[in-house]
Backbone as a ProteinNet text record, in pm:
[ID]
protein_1_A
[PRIMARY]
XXXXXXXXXXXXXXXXXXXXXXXXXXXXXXXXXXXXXXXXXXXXXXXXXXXXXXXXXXXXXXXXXXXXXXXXXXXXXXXXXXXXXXXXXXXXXXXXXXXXXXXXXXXXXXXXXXXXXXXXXXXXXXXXXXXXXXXXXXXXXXXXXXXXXXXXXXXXXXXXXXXXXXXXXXXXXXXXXXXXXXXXXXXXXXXXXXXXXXXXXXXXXX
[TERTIARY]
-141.7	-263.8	-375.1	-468.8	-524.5	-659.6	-668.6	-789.9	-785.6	-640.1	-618.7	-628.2	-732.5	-717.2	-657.1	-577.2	-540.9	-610.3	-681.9	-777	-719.6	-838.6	-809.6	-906.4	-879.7	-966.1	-1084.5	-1190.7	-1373.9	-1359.2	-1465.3	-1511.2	-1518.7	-1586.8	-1695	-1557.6	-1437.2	-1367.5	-1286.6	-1288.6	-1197.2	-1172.2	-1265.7	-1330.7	-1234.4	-1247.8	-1165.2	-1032	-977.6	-818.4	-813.2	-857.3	-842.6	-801.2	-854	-828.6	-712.9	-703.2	-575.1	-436.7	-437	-331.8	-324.8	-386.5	-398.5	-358.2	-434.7	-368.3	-231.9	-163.3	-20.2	30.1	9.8	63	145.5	-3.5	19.8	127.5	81.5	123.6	328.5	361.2	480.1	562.2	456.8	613.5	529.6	496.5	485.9	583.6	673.4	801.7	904.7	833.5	933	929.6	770.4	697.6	637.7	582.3	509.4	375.6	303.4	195.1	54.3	111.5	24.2	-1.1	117.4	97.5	-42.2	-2	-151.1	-276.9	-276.7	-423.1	-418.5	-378.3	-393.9	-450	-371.5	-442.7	-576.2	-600.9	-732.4	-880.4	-794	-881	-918.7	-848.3	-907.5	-944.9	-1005.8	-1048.3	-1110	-1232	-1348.1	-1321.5	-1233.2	-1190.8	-1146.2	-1054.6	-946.8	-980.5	-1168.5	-1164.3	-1306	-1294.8	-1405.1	-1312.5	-1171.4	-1097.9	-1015.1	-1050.7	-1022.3	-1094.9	-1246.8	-1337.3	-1353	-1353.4	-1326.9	-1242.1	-1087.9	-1005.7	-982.9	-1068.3	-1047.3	-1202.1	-1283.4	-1412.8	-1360.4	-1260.6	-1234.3	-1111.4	-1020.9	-921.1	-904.2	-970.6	-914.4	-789.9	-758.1	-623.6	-520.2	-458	-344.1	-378.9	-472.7	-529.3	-564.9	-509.9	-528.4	-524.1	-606.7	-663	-629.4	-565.5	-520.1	-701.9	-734.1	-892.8	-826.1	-872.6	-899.2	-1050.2	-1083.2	-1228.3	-1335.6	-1422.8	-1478.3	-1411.1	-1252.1	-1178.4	-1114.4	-1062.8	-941.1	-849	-740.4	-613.3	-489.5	-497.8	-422.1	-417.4	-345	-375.3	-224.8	-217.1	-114	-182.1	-94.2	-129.3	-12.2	-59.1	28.8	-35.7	66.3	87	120.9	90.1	208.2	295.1	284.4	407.8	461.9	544.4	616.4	663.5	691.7	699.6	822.2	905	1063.9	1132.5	1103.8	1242.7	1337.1	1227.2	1320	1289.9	1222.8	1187.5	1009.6	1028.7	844.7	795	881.9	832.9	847.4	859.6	913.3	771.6	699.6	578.8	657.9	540.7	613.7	490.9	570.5	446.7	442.5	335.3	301.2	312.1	208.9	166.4	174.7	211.6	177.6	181.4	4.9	72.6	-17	-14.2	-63.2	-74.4	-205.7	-250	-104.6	-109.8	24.9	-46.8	-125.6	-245.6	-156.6	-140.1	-81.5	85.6	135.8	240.3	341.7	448.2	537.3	578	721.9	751.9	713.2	642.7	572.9	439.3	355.8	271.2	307.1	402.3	445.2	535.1	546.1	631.5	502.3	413.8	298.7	223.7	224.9	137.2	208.2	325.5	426.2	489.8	419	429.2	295.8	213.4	67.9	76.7	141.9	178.5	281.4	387	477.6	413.9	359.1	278.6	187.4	127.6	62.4	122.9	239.6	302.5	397.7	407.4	469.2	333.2	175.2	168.4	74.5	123.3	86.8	209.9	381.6	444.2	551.6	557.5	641.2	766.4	885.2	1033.3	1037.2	1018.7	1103.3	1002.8	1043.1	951.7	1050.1	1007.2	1052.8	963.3	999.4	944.7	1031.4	959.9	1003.9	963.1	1027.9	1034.6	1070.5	987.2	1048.8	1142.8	1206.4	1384.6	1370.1	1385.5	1313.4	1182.6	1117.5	1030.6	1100.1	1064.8	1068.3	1093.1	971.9	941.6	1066	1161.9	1282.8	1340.1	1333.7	1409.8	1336.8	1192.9	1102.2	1138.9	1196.9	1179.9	1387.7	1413.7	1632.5	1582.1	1451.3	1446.4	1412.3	1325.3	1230.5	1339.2	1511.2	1550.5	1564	1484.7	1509.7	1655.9	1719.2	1808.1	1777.4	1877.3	1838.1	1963.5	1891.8	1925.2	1986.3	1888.4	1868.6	1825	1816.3	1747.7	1654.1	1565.3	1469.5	1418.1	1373.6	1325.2	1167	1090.3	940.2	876.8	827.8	809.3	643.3	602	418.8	490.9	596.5	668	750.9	756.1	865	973.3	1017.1	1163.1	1225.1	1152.8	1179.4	1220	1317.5	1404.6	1325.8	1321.8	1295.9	1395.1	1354.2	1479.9	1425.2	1469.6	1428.7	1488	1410.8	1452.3	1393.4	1527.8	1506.9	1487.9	1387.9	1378.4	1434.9	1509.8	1564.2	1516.7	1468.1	1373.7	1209.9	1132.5	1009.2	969.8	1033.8	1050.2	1113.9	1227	1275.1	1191.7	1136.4	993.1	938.6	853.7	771.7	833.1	948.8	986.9	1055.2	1060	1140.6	1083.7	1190.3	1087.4	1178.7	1132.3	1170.3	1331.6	1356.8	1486.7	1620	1535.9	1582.5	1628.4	1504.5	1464.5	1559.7	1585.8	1679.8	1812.4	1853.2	1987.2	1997.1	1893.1	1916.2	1930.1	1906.3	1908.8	2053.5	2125.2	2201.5	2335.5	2310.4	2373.9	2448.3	2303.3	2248.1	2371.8	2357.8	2435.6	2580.3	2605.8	2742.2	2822.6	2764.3	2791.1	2783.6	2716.4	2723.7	2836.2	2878.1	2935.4	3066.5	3090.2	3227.8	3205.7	3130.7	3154.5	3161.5	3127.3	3194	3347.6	3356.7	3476	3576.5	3568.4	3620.9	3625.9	3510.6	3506.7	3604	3594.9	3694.8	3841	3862.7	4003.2	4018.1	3940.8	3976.8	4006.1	3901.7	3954.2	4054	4118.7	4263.2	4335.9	4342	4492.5	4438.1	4355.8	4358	4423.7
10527.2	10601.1	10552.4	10457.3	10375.1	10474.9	10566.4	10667.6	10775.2	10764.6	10928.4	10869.8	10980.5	10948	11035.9	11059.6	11129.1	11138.8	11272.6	11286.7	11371.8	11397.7	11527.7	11575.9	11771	11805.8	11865.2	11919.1	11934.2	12050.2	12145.8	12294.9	12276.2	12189.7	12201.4	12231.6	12157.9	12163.5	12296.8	12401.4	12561.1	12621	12636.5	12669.8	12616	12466	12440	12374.3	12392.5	12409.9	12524.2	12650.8	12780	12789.3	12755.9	12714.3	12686.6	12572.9	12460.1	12567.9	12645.1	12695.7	12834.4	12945	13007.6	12951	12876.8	12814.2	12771.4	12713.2	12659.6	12786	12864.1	12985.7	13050.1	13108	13169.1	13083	12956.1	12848.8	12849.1	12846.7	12855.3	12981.6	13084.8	13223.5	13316.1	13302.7	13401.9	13480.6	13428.3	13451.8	13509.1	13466.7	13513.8	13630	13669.8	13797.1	13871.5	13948	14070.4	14073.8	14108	14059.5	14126.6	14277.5	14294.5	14217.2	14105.4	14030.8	13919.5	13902.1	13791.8	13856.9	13995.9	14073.1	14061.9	14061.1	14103.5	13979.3	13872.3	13708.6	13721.1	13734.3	13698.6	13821.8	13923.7	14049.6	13984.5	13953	13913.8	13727.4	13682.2	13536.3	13545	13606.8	13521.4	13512.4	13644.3	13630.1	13525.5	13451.8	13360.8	13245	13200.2	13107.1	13077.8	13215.9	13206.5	13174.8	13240.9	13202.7	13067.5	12992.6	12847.8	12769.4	12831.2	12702.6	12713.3	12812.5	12838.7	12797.6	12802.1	12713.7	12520.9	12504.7	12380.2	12344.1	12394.8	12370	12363.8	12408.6	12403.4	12290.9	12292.1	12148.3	12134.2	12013.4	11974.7	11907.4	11836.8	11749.8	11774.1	11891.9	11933.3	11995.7	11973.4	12025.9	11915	11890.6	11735.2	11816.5	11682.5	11736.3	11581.4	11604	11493.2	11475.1	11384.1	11385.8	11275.6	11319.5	11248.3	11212.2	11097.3	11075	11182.3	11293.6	11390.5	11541.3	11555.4	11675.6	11701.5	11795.2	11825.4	11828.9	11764.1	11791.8	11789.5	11869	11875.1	11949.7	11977.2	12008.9	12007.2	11980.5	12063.4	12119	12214.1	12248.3	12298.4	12204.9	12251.1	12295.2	12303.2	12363.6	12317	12332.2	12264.8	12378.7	12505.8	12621.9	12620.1	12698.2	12746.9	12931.4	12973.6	13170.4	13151.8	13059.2	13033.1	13064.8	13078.8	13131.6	13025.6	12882.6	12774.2	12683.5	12797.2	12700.2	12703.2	12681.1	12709.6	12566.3	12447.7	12369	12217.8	12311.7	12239.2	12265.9	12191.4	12223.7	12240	12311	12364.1	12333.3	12274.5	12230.9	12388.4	12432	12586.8	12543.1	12452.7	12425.1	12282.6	12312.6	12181	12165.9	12195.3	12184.9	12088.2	12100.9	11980.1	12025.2	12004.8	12000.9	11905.2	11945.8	11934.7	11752.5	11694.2	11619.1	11482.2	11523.1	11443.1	11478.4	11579.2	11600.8	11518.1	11441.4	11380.8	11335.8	11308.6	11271.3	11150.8	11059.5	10958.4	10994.9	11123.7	11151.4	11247.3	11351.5	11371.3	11353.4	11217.2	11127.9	11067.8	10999.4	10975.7	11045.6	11210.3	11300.7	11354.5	11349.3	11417	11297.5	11164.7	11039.6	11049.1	11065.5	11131.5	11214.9	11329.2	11457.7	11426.5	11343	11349.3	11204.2	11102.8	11010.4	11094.9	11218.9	11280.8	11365.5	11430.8	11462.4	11363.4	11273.9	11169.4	11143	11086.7	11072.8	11173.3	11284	11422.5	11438	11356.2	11361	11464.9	11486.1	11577	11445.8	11484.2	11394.4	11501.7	11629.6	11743.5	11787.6	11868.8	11955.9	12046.1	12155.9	12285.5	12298.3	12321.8	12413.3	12476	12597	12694.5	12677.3	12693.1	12660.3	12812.8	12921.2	13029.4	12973.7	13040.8	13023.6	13026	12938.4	12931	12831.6	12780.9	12653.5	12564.1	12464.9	12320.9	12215.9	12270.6	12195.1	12202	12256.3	12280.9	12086.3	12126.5	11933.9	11820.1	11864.7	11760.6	11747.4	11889.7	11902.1	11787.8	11814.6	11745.5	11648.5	11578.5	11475.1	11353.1	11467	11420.6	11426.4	11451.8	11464.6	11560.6	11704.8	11826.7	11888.6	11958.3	12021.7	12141	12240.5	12384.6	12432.6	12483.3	12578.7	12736.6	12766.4	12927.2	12964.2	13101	13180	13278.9	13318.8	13394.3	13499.8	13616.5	13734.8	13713	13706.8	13732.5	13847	13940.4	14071.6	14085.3	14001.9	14044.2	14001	13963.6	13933.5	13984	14101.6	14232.9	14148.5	14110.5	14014.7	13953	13845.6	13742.5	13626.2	13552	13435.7	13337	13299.3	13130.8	13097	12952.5	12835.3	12764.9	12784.2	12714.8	12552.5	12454.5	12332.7	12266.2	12195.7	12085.5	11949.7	11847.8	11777.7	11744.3	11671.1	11595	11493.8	11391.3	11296	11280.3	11275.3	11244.9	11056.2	11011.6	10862.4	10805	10909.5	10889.9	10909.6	10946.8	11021.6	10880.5	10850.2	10779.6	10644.1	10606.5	10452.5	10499	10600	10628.9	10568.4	10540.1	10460.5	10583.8	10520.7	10616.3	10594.8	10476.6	10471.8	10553.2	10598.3	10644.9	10809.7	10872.8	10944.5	11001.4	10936.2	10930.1	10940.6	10871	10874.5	11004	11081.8	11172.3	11309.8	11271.2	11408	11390.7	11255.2	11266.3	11284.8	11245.1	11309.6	11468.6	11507.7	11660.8	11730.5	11672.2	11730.5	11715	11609.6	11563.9	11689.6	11706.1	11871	11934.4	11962.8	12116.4	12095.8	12014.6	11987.3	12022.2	11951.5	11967.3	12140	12167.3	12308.1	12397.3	12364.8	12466.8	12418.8	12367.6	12289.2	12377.6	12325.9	12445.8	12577.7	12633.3	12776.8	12799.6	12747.9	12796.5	12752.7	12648.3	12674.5	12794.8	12817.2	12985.6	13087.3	13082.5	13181.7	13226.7	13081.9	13069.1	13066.7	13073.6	13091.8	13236.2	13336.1	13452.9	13523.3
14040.5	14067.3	13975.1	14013.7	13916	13911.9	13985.4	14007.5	13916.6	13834.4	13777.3	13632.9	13597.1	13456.7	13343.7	13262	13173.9	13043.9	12990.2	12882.5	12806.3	12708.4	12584.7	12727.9	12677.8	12743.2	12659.7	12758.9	12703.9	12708.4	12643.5	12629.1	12776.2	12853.6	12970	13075.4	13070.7	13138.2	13163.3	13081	13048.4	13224.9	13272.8	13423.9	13517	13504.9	13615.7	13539.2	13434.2	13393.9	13470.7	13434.1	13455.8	13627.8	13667.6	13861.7	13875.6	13790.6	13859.6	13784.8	13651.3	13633.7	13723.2	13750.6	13861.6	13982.3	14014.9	14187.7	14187.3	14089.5	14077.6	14049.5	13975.8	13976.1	14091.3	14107.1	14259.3	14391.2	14362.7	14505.9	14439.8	14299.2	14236.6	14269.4	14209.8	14160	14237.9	14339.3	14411.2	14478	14494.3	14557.1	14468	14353.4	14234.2	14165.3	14168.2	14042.5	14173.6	14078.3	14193.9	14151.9	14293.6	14248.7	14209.5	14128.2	13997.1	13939.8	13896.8	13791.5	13838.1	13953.1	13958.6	14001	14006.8	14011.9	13864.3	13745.7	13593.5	13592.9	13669.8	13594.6	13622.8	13759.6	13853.5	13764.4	13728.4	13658.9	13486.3	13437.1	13342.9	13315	13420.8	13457.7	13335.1	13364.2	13279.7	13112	13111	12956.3	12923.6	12972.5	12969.4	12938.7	13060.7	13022.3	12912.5	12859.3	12721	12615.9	12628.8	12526.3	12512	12638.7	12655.4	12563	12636.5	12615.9	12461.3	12369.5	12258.3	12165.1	12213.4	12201.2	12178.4	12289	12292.8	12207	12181.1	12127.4	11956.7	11942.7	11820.6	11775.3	11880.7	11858.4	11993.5	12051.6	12197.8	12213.7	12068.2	12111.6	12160.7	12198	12216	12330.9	12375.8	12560.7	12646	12719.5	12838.7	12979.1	12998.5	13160.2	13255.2	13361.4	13488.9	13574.7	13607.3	13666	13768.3	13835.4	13964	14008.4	14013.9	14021.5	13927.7	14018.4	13941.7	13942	13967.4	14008.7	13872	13832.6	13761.5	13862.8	13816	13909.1	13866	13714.3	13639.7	13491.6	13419.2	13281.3	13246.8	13028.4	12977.5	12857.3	12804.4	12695.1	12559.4	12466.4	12370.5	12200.9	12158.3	12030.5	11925.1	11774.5	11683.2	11636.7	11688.6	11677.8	11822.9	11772.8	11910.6	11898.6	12008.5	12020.2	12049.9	12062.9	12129	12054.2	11906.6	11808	11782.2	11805.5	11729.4	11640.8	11487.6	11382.1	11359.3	11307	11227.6	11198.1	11204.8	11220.6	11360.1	11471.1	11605.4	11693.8	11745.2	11856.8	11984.6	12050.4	12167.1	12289.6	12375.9	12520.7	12584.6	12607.8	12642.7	12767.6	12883.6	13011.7	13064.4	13180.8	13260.5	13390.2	13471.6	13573.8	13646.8	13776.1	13865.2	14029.6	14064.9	14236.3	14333.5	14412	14525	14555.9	14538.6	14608.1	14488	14340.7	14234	14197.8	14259.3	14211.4	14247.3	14117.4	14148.6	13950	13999.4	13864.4	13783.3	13801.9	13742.1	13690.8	13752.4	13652.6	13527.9	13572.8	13487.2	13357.3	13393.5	13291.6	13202	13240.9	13220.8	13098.2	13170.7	13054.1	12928.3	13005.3	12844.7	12745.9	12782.4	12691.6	12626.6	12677.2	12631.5	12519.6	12510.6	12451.1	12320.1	12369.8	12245.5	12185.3	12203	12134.6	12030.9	12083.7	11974.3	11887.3	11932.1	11844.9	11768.1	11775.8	11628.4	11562.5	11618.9	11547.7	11467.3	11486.1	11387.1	11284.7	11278	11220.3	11306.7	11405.8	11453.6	11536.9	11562.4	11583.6	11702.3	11704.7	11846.8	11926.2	11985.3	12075.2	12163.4	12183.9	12235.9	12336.9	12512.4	12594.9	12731.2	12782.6	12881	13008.1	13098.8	13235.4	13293.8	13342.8	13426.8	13560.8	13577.2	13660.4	13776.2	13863.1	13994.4	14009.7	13915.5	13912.6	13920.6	14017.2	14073.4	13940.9	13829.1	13745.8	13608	13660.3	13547.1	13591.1	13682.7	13692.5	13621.5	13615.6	13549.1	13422	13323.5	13176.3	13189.5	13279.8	13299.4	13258.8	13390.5	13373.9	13249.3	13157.2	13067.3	12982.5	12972.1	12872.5	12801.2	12798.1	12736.6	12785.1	12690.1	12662.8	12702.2	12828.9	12830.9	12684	12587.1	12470.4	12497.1	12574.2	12640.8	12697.9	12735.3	12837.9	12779.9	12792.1	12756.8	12846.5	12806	12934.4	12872.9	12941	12931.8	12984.4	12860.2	12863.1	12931	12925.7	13026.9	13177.7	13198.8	13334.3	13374.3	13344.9	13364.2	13338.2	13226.3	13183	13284	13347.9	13439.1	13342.5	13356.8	13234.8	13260.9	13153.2	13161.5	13111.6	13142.6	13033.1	12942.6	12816.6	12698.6	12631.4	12667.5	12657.3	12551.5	12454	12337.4	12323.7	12310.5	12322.6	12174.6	12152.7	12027	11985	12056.5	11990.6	12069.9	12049.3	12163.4	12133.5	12096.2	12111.1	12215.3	12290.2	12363.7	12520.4	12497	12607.9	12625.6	12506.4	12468.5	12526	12566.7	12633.6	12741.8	12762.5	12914.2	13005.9	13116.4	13245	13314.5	13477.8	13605.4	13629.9	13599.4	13629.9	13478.8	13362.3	13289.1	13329.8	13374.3	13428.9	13538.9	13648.9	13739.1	13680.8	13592.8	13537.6	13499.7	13434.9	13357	13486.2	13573.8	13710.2	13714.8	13711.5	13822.1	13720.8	13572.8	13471.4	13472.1	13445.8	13476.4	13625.4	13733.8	13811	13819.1	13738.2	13745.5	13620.8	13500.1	13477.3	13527.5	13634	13678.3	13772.1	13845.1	13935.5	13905.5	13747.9	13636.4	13631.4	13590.4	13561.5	13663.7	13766.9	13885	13900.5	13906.2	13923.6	13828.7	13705.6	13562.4	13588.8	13660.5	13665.3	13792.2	13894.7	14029.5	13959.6	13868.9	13839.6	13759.9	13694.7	13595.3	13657.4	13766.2	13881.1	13930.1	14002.2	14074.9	13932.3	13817.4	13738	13697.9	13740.1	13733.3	13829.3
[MASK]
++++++++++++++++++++++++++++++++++++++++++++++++++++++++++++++++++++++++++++++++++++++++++++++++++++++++++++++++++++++++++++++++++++++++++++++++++++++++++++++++++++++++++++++++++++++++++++++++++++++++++++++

């Protein structure tokens, strides 16, 4: 995609991040949450994205935006803490999402080489992030190599789980190609596959 460009993001930009994480929202867990929850998002917009543009007006580096010509069609956003309860000194990727128009695993391989490039060279080796249960995008974090650790209930989400995933090195990010990537899905299923497997024998010697 020689059209897409990957940036820090701008104060100017808060507005339309704010879109693109709403619209993926909604277009994601609708099926999943109820939808008070996305009248609360849509009700407190404008706050959100004063406390963006605020945000990023003060450190943009750890806020990137996907552009497509003159569009946003993308964002992530991270941290050098994390709320996961793993360590005071581990960053944690908060966001990442993407228009249906860019979505696929090569950009997102793309931006989170983006992301952990800045976290080494801020001095950080890990990274910690959450995937709610039922997102598409849990295969992206398999793919990228994160570790699911745990499960988590998220209390502004009437304790809907996520999955909490460890990245152990982000160097490893940082040279991954697609075909690494791939290995790591098909890794990924070949446990689970073992472990059903394990579990129906426990069964039958019960």
């Amino acid at each position: 995609m020689k059209e897409v460009v990957i940036r820090n993001a701008m104060p100017a930009d808060a507005r339309a991040i704010k879109e693109v994480q709403d619209y993926m929202w909604k277009k994601t867990y609708s099926h999943l949450l109820p939808e008070q929850i996305f009248e609360s998002r849509e009700k407190n917009k404008e706050q959100k994205i004063k406390e963006l543009t605020e945000r990023i007006g003060r450190d943009n580096s750890l806020t990137f935006v996907v552009q497509k010509k003159d569009e946003i069609v993308g964002m992530a956003r991270a941290a050098t803490a994390n709320d996961l309860g793993m360590g005071d000194d581990i960053p944690q990727l908060f966001a990442m999402y993407f228009k249906e128009e860019i979505q696929g695993f090569g950009i997102s391989l793309e931006l989170a080489k983006v992301i952990a490039k800045k976290f080494l060279d801020m001095g950080y080796t890990q990274m910690v992030t959450a995937c709610l249960q039922g997102n598409k995008f849990n295969d992206a974090h398999i793919a990228l190599g994160g570790k699911k650790v745990k499960e988590m209930p998220m209390e502004k989400l009437n304790g809907a789980l996520e999955n909490v995933y460890f990245y152990d090195d982000l160097n490893k990010i940082v040279g991954m190609t697609m075909k690494d990537a791939i290995e790591n899905i098909k890794q990924d299923k070949k446990k689970k596959k073992l472990l059903q497997v394990e579990k129906s024998k426990a069964k039958e010697i019960r």
